[in-house]
Structures are given as structure tokens and as C-alpha cells.
mmCIF file as Biopython writes it, N, C-alpha, C and O atoms, coordinates in Angstrom:
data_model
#
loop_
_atom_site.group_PDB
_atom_site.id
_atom_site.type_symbol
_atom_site.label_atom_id
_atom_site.label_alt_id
_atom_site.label_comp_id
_atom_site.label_asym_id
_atom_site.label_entity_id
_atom_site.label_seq_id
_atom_site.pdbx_PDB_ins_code
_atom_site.Cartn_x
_atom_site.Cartn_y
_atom_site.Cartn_z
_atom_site.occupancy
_atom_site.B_iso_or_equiv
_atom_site.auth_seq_id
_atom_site.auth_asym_id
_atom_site.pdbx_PDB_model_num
ATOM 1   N N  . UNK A ? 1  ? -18.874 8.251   11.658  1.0 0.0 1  A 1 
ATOM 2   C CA . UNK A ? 1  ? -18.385 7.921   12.973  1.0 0.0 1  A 1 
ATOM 3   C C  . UNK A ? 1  ? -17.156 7.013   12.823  1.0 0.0 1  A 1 
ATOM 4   O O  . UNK A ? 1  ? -17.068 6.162   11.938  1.0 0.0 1  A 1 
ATOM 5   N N  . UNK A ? 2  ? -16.402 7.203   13.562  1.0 0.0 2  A 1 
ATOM 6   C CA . UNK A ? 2  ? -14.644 6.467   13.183  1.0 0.0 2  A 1 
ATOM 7   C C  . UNK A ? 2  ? -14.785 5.653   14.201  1.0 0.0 2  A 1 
ATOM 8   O O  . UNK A ? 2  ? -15.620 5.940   15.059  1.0 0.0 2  A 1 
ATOM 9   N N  . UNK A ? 3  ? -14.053 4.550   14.311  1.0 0.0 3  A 1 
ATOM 10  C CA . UNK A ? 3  ? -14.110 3.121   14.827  1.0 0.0 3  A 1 
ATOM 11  C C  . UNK A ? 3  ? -13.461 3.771   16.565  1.0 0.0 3  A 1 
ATOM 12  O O  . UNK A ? 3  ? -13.864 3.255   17.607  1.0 0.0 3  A 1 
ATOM 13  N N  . UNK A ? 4  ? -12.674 4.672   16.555  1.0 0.0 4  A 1 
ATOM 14  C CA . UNK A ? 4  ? -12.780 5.165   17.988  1.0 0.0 4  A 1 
ATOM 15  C C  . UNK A ? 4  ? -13.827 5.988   19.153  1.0 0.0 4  A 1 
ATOM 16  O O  . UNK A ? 4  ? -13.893 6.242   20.355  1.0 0.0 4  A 1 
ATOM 17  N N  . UNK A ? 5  ? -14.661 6.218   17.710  1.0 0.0 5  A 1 
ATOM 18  C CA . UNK A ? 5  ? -15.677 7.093   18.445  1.0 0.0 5  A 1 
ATOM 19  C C  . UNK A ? 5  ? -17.270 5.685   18.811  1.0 0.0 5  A 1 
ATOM 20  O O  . UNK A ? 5  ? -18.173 5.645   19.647  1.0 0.0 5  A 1 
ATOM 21  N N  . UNK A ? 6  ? -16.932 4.960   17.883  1.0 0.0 6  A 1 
ATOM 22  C CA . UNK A ? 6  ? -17.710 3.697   18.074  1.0 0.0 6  A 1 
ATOM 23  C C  . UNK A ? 6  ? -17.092 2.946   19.567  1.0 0.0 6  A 1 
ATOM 24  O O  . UNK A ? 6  ? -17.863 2.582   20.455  1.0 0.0 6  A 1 
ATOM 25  N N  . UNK A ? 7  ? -15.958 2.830   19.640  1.0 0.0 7  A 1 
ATOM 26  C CA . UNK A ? 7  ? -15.552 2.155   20.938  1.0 0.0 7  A 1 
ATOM 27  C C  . UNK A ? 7  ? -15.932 2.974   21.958  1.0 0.0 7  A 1 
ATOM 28  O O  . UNK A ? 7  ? -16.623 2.600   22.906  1.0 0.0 7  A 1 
ATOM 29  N N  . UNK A ? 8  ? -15.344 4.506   21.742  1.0 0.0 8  A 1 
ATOM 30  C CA . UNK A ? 8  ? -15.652 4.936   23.295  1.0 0.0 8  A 1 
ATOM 31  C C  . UNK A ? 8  ? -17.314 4.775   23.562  1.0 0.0 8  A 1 
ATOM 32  O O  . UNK A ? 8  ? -17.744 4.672   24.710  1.0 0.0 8  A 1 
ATOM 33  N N  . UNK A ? 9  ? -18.062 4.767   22.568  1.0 0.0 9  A 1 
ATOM 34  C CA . UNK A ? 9  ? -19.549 4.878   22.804  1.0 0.0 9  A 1 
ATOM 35  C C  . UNK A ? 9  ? -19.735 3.447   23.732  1.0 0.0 9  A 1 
ATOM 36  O O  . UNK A ? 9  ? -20.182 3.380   24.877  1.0 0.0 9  A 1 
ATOM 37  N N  . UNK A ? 10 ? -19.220 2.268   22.820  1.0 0.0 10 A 1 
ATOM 38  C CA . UNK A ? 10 ? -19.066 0.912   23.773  1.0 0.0 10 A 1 
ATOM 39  C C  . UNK A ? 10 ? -19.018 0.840   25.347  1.0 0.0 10 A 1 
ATOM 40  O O  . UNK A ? 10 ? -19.744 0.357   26.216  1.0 0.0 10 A 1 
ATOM 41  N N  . UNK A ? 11 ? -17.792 1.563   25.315  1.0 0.0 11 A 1 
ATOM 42  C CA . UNK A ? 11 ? -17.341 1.798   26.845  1.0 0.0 11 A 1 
ATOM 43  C C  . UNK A ? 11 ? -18.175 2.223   27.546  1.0 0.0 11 A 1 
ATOM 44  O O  . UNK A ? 11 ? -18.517 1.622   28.565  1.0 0.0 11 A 1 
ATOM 45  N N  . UNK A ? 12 ? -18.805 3.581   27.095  1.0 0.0 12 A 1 
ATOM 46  C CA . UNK A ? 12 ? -19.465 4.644   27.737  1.0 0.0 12 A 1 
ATOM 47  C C  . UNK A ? 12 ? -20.829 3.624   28.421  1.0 0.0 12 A 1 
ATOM 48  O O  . UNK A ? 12 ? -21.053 3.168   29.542  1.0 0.0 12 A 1 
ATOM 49  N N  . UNK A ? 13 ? -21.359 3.583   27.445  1.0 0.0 13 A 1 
ATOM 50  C CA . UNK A ? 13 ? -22.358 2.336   27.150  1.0 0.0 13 A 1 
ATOM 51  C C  . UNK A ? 13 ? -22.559 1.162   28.701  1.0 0.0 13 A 1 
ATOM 52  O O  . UNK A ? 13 ? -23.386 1.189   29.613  1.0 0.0 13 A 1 
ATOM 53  N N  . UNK A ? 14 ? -21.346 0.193   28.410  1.0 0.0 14 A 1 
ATOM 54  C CA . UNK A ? 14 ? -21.204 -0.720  29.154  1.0 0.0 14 A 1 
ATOM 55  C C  . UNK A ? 14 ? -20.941 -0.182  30.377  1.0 0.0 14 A 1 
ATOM 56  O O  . UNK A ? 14 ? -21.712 -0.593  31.244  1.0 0.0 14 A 1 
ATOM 57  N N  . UNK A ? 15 ? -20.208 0.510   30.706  1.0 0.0 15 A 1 
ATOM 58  C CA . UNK A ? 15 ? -19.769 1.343   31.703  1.0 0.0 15 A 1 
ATOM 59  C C  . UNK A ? 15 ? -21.213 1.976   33.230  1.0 0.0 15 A 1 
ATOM 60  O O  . UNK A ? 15 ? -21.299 1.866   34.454  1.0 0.0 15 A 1 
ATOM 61  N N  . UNK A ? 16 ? -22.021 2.584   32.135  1.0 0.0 16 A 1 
ATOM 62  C CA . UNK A ? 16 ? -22.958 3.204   32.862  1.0 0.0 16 A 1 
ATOM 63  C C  . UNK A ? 16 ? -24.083 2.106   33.433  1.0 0.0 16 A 1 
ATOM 64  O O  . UNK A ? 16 ? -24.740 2.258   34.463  1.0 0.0 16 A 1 
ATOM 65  N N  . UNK A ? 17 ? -24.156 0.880   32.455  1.0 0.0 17 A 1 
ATOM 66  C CA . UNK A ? 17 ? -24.930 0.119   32.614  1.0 0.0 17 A 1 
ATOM 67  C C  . UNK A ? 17 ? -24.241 -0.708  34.225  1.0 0.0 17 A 1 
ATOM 68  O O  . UNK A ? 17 ? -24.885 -0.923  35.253  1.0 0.0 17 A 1 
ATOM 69  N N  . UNK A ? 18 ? -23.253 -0.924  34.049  1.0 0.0 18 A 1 
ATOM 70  C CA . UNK A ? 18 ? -22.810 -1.767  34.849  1.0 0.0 18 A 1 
ATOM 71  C C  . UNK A ? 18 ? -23.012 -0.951  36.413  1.0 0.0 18 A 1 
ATOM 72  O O  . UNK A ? 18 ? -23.446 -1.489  37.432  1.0 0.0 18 A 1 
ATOM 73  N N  . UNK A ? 19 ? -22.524 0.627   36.257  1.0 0.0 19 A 1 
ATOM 74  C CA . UNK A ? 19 ? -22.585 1.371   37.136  1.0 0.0 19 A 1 
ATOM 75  C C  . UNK A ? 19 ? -23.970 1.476   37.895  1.0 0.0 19 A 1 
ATOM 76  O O  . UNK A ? 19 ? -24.016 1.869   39.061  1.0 0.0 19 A 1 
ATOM 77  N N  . UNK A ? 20 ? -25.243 1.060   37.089  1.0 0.0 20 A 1 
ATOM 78  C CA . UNK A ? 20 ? -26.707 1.471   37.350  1.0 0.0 20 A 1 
ATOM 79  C C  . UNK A ? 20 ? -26.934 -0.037  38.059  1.0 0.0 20 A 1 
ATOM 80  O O  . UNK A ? 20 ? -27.678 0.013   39.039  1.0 0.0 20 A 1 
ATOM 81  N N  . UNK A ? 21 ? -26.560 -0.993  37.818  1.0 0.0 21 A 1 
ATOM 82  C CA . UNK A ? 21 ? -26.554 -2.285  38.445  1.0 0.0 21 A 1 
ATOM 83  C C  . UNK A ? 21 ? -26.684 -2.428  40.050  1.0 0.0 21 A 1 
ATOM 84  O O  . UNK A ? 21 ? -25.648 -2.431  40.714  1.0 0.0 21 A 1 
ATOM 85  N N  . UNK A ? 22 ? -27.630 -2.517  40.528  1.0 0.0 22 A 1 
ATOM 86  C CA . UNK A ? 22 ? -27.513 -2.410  42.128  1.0 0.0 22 A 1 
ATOM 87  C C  . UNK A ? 22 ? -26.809 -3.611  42.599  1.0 0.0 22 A 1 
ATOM 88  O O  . UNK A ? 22 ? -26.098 -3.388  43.579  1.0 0.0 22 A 1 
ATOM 89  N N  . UNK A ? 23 ? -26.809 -5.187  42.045  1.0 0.0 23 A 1 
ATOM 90  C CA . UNK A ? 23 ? -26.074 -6.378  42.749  1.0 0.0 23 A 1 
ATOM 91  C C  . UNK A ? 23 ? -25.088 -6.262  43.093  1.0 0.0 23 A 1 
ATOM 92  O O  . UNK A ? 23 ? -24.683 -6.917  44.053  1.0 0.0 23 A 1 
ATOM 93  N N  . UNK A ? 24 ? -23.864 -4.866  42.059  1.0 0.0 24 A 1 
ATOM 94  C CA . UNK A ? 24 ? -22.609 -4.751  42.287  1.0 0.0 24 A 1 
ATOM 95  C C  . UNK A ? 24 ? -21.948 -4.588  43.577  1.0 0.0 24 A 1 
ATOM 96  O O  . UNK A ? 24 ? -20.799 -4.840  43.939  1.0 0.0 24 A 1 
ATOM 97  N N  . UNK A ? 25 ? -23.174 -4.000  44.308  1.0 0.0 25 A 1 
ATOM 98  C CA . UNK A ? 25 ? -22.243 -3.666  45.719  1.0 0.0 25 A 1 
ATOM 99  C C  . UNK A ? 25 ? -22.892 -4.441  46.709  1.0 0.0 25 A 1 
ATOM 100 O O  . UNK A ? 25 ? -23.110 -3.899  47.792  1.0 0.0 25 A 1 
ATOM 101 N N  . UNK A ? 26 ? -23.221 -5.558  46.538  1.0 0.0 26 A 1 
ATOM 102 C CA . UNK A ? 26 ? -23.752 -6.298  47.645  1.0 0.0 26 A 1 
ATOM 103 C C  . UNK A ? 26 ? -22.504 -6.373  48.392  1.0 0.0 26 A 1 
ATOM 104 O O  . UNK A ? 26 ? -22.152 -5.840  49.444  1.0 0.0 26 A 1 
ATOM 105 N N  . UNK A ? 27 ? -21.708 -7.462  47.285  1.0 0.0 27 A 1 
ATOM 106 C CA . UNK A ? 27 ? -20.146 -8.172  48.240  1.0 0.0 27 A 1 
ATOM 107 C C  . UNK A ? 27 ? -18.892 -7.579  47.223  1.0 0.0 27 A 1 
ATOM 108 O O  . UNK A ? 27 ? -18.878 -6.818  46.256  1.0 0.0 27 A 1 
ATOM 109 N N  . UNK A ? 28 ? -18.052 -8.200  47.830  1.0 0.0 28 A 1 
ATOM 110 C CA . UNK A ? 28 ? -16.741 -8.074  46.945  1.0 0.0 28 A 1 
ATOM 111 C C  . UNK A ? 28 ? -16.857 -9.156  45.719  1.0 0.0 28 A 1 
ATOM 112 O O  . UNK A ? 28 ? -16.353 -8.913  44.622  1.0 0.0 28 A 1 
ATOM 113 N N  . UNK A ? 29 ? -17.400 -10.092 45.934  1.0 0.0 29 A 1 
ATOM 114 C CA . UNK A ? 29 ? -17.489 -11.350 44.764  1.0 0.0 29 A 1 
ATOM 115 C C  . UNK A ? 29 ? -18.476 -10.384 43.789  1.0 0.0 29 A 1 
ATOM 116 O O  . UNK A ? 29 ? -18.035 -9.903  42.745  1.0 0.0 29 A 1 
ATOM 117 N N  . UNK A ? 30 ? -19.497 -10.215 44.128  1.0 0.0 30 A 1 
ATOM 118 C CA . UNK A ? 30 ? -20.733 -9.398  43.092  1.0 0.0 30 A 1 
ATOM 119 C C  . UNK A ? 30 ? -19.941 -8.464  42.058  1.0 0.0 30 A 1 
ATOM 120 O O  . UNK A ? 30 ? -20.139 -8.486  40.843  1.0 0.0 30 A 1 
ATOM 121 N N  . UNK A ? 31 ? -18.844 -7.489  42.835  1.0 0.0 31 A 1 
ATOM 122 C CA . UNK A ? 31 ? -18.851 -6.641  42.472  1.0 0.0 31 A 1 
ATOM 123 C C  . UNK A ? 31 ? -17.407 -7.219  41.148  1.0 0.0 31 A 1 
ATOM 124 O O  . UNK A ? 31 ? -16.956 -6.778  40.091  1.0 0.0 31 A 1 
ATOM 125 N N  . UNK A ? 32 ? -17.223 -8.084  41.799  1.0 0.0 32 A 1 
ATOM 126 C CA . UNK A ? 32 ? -15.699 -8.405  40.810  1.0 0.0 32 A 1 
ATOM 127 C C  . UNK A ? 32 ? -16.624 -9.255  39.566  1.0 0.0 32 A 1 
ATOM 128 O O  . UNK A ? 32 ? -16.631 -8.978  38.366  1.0 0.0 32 A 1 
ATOM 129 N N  . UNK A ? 33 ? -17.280 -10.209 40.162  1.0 0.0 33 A 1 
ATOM 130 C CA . UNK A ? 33 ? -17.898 -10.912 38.998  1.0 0.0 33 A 1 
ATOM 131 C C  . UNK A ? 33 ? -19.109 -9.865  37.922  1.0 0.0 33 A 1 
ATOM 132 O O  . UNK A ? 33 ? -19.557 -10.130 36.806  1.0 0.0 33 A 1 
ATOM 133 N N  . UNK A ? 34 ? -19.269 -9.060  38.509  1.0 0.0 34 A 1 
ATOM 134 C CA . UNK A ? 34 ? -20.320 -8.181  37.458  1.0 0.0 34 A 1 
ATOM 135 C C  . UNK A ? 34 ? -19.493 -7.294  36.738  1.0 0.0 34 A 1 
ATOM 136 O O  . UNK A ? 34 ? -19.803 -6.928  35.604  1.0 0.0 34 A 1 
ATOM 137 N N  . UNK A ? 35 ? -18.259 -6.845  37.422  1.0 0.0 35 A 1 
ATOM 138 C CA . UNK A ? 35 ? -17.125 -6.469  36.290  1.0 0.0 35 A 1 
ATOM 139 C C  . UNK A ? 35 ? -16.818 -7.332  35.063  1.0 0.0 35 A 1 
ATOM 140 O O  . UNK A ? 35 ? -17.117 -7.248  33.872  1.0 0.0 35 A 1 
ATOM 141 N N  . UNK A ? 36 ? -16.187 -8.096  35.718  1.0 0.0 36 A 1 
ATOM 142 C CA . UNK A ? 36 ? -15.744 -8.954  34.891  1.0 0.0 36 A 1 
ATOM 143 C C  . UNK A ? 36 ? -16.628 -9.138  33.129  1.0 0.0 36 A 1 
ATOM 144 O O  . UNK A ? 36 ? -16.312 -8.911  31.961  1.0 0.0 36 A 1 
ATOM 145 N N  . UNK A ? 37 ? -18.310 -9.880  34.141  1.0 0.0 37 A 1 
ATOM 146 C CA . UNK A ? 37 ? -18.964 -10.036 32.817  1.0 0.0 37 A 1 
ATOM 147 C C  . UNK A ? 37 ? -18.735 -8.579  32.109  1.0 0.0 37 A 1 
ATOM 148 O O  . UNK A ? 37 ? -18.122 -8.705  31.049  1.0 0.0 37 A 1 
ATOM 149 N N  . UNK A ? 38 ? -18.964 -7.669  32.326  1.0 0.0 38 A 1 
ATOM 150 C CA . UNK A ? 38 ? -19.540 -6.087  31.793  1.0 0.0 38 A 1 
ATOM 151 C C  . UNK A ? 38 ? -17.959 -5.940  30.563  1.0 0.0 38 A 1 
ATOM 152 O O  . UNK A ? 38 ? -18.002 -5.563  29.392  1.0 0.0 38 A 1 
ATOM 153 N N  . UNK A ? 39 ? -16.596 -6.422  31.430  1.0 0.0 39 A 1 
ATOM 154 C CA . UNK A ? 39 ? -15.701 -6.257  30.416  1.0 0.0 39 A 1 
ATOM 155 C C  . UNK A ? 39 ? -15.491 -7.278  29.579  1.0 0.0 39 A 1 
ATOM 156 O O  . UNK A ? 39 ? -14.631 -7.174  28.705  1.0 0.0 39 A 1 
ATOM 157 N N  . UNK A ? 40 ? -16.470 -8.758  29.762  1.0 0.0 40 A 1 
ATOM 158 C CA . UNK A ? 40 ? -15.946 -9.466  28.644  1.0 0.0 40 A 1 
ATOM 159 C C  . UNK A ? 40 ? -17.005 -9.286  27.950  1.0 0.0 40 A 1 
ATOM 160 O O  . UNK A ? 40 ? -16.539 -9.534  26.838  1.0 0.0 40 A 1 
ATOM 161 N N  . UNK A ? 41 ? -18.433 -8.960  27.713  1.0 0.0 41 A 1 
ATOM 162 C CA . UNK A ? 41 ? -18.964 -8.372  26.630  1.0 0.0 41 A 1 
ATOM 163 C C  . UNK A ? 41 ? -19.117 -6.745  25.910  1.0 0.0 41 A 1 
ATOM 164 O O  . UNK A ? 41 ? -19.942 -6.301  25.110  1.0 0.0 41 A 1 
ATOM 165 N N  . UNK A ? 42 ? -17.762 -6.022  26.687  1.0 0.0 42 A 1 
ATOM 166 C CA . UNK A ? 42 ? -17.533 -4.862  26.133  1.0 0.0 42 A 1 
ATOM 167 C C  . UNK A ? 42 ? -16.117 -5.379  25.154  1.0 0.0 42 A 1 
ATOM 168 O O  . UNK A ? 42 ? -16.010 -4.842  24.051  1.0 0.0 42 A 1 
ATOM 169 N N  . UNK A ? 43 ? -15.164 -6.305  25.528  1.0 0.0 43 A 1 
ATOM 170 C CA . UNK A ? 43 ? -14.116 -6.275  24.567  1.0 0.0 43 A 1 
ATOM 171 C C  . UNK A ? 43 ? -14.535 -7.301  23.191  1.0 0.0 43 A 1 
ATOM 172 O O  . UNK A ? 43 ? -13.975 -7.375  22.097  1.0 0.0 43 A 1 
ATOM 173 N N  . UNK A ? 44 ? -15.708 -8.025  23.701  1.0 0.0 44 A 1 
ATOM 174 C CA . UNK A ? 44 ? -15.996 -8.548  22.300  1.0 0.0 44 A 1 
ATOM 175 C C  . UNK A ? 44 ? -16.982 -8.025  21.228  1.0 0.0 44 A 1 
ATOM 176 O O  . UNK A ? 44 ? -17.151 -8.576  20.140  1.0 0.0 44 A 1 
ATOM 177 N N  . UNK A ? 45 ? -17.868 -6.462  21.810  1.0 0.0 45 A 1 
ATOM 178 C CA . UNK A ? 45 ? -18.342 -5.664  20.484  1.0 0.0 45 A 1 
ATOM 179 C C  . UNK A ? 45 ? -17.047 -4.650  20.507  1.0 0.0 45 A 1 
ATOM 180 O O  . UNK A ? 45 ? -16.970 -4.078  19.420  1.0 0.0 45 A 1 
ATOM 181 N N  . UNK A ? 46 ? -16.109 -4.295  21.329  1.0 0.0 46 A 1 
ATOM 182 C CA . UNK A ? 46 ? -14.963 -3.680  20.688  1.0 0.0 46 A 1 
ATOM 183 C C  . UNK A ? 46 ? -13.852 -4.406  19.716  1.0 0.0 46 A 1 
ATOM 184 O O  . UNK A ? 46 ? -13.192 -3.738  18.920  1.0 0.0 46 A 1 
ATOM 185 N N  . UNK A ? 47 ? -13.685 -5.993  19.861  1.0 0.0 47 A 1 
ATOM 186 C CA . UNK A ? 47 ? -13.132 -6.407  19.110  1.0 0.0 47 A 1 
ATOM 187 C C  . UNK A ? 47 ? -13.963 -6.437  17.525  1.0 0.0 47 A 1 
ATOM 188 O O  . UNK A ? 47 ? -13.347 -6.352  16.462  1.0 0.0 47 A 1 
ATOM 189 N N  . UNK A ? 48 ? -15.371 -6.567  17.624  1.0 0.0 48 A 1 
ATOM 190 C CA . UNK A ? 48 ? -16.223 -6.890  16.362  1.0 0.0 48 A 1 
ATOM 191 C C  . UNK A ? 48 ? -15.931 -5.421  15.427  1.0 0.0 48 A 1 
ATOM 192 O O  . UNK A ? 48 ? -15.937 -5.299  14.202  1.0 0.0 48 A 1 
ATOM 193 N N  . UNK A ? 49 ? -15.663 -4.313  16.561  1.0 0.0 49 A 1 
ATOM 194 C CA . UNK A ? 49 ? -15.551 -2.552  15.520  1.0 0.0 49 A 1 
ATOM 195 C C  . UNK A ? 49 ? -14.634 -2.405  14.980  1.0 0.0 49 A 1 
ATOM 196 O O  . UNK A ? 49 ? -14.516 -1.593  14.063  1.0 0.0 49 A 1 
ATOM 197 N N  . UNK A ? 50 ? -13.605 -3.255  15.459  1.0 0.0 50 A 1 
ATOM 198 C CA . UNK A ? 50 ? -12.166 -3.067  14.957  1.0 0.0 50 A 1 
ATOM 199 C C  . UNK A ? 50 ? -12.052 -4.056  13.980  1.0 0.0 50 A 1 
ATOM 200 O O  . UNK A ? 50 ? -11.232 -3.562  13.205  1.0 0.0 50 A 1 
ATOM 201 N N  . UNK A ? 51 ? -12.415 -5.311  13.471  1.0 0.0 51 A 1 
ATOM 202 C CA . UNK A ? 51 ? -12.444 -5.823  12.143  1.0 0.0 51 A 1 
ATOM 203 C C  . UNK A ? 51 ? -13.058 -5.349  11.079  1.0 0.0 51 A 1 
ATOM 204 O O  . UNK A ? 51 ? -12.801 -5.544  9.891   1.0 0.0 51 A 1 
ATOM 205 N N  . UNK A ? 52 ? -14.120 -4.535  11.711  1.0 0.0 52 A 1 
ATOM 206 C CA . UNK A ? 52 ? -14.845 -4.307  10.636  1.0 0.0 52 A 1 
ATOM 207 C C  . UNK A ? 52 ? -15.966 -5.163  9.758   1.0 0.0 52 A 1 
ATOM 208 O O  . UNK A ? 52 ? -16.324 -6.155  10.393  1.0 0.0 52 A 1 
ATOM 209 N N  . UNK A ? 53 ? -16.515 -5.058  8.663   1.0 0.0 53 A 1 
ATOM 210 C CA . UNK A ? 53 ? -17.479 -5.785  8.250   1.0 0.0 53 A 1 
ATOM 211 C C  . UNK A ? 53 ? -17.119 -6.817  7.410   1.0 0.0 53 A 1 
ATOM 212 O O  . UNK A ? 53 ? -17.114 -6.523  6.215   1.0 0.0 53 A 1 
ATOM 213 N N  . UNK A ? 54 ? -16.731 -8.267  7.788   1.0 0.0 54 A 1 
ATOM 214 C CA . UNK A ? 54 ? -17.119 -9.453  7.678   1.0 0.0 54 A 1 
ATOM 215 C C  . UNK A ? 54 ? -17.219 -9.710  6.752   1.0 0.0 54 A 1 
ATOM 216 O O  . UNK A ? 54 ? -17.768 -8.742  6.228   1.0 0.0 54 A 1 
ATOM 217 N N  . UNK A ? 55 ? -16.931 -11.045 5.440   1.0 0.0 55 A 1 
ATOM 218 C CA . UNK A ? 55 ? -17.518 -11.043 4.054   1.0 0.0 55 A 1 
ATOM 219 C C  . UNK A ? 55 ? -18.326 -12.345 4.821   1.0 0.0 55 A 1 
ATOM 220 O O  . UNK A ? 55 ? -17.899 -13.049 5.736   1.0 0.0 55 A 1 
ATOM 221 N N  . UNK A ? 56 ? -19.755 -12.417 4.064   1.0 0.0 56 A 1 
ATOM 222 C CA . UNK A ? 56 ? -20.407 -13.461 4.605   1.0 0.0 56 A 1 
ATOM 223 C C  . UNK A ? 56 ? -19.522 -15.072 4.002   1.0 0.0 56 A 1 
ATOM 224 O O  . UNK A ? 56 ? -19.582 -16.094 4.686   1.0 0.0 56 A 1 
ATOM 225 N N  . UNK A ? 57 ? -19.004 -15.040 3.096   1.0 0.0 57 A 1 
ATOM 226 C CA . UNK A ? 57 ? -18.859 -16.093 2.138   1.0 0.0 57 A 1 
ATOM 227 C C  . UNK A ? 57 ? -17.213 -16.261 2.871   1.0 0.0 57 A 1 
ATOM 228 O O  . UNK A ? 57 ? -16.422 -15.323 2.772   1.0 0.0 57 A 1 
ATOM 229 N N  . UNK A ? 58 ? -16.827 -17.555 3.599   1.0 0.0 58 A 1 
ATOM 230 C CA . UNK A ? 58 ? -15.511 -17.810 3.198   1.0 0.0 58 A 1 
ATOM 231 C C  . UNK A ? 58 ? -14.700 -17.479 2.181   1.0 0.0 58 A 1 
ATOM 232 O O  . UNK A ? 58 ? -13.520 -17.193 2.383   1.0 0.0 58 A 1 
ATOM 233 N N  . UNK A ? 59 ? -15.214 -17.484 1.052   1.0 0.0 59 A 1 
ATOM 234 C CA . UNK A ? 59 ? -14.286 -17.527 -0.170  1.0 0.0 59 A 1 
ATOM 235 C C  . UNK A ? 59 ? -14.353 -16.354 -0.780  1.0 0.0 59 A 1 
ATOM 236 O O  . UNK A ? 59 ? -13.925 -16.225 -1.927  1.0 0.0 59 A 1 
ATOM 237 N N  . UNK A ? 60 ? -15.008 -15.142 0.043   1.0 0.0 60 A 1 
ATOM 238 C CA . UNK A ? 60 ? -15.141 -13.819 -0.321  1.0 0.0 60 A 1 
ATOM 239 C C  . UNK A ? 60 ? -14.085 -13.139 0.007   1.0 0.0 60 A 1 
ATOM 240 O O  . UNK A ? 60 ? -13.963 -12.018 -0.487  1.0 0.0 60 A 1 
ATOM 241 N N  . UNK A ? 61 ? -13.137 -13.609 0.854   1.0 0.0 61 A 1 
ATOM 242 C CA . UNK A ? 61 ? -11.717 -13.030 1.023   1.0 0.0 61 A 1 
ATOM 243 C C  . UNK A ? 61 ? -10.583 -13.050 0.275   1.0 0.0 61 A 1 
ATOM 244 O O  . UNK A ? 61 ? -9.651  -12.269 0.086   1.0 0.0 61 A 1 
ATOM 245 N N  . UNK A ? 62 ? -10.941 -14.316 -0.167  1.0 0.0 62 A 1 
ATOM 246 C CA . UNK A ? 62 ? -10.166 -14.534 -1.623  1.0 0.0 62 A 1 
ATOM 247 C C  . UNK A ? 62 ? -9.953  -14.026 -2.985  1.0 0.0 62 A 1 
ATOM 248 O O  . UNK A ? 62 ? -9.271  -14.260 -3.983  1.0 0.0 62 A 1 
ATOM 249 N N  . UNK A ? 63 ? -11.001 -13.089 -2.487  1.0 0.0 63 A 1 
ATOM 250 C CA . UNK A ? 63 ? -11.555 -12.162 -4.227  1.0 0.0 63 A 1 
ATOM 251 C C  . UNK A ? 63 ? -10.681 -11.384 -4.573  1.0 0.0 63 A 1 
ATOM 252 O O  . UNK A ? 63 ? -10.282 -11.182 -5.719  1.0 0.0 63 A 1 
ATOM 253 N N  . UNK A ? 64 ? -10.172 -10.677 -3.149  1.0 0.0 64 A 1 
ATOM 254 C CA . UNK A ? 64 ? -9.179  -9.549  -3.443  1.0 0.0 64 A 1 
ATOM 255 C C  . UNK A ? 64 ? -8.270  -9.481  -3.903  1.0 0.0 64 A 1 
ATOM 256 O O  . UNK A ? 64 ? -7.966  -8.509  -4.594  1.0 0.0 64 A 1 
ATOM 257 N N  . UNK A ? 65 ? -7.398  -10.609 -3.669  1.0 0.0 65 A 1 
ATOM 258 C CA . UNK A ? 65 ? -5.856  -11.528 -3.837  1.0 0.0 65 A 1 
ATOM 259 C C  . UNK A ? 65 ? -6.251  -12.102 -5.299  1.0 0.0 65 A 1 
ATOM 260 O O  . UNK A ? 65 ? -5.319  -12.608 -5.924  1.0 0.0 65 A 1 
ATOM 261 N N  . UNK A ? 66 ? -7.345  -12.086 -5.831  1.0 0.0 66 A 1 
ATOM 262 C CA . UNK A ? 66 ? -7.448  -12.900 -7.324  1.0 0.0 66 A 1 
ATOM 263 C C  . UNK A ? 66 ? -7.048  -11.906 -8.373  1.0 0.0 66 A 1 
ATOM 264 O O  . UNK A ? 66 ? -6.327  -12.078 -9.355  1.0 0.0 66 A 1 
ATOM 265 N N  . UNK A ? 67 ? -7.825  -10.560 -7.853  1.0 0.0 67 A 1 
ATOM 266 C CA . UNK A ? 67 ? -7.477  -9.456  -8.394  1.0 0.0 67 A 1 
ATOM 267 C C  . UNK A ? 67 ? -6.876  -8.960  -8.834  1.0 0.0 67 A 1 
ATOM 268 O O  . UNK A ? 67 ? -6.899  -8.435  -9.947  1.0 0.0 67 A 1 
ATOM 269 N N  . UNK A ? 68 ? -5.780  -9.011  -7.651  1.0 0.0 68 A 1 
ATOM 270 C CA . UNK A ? 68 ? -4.318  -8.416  -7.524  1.0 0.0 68 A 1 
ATOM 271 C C  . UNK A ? 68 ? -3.403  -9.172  -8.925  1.0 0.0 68 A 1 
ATOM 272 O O  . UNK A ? 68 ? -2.525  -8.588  -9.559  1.0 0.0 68 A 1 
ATOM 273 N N  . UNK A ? 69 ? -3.781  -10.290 -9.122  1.0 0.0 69 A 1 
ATOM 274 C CA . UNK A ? 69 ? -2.837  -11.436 -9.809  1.0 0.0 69 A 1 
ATOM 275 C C  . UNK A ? 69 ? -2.871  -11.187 -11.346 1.0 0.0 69 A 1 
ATOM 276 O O  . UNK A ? 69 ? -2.033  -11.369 -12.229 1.0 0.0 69 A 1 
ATOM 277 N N  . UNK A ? 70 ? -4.502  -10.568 -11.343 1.0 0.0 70 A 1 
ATOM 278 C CA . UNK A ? 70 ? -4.656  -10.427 -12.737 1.0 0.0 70 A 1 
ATOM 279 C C  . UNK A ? 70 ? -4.317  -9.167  -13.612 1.0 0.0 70 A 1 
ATOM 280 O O  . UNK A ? 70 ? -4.506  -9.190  -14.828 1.0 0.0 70 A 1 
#
């Protein structure tokens, strides 16, 4: 699965959920503020797909560049 097919799933995802949400259409505030949340925890697992996987260790980034030198 390629990191675009991981996002649109995100979207798709967040999207439907938010859509199934009945509070959204109480008011105009509901509906802006339940957006809102729905897109700021959809751009931060889309930002997490697009870095990719993480070295746990600070100093595990450094490994690569040691490499290179030698």
C-alpha cells in the first residue's frame, strides 16, 4: 500500500465518521467545530504517513551520515 493510498483511506475514514455524527447539524457552531476537530486529527495521522517510520533512538538518525563518511 503506497503512502497515497494510506492517506486517501485516512480521509475516507475521517470523512464518513464525521458524516455519521448526528451533533453536526444541530447549529452552525456544531457543525464548524466538529469539522474542524475531524480535520485536525485527520492531518495529524496524514502528517505521521508521510514521515514514515520514526527511529526510536535520537541518535539513530545519525547512523546514516556516519556511514556515508566512512
Amino acid at each position: 500500500m503506497t503512502d497515497l493510498d494510506k492517506i486517501l483511506a485516512i480521509v475516507s475514514k475521517h470523512y464518513q465518521q464525521w458524516e455519521q455524527n448526528p451533533t453536526r447539524m444541530e447549529n452552525g457552531y456544531e457543525y464548524e467545530s466538529t469539522f474542524a476537530t475531524m480535520t485536525q486529527e485527520m492531518e495529524k495521522e496524514m502528517l505521521e504517513v508521510s514521515l514514515g517510520e520514526l527511529p526510536k533512538s535520537r541518535n539513530d538518525k545519525k547512523k546514516p551520515l556516519q556511514d556515508l563518511e566512512a
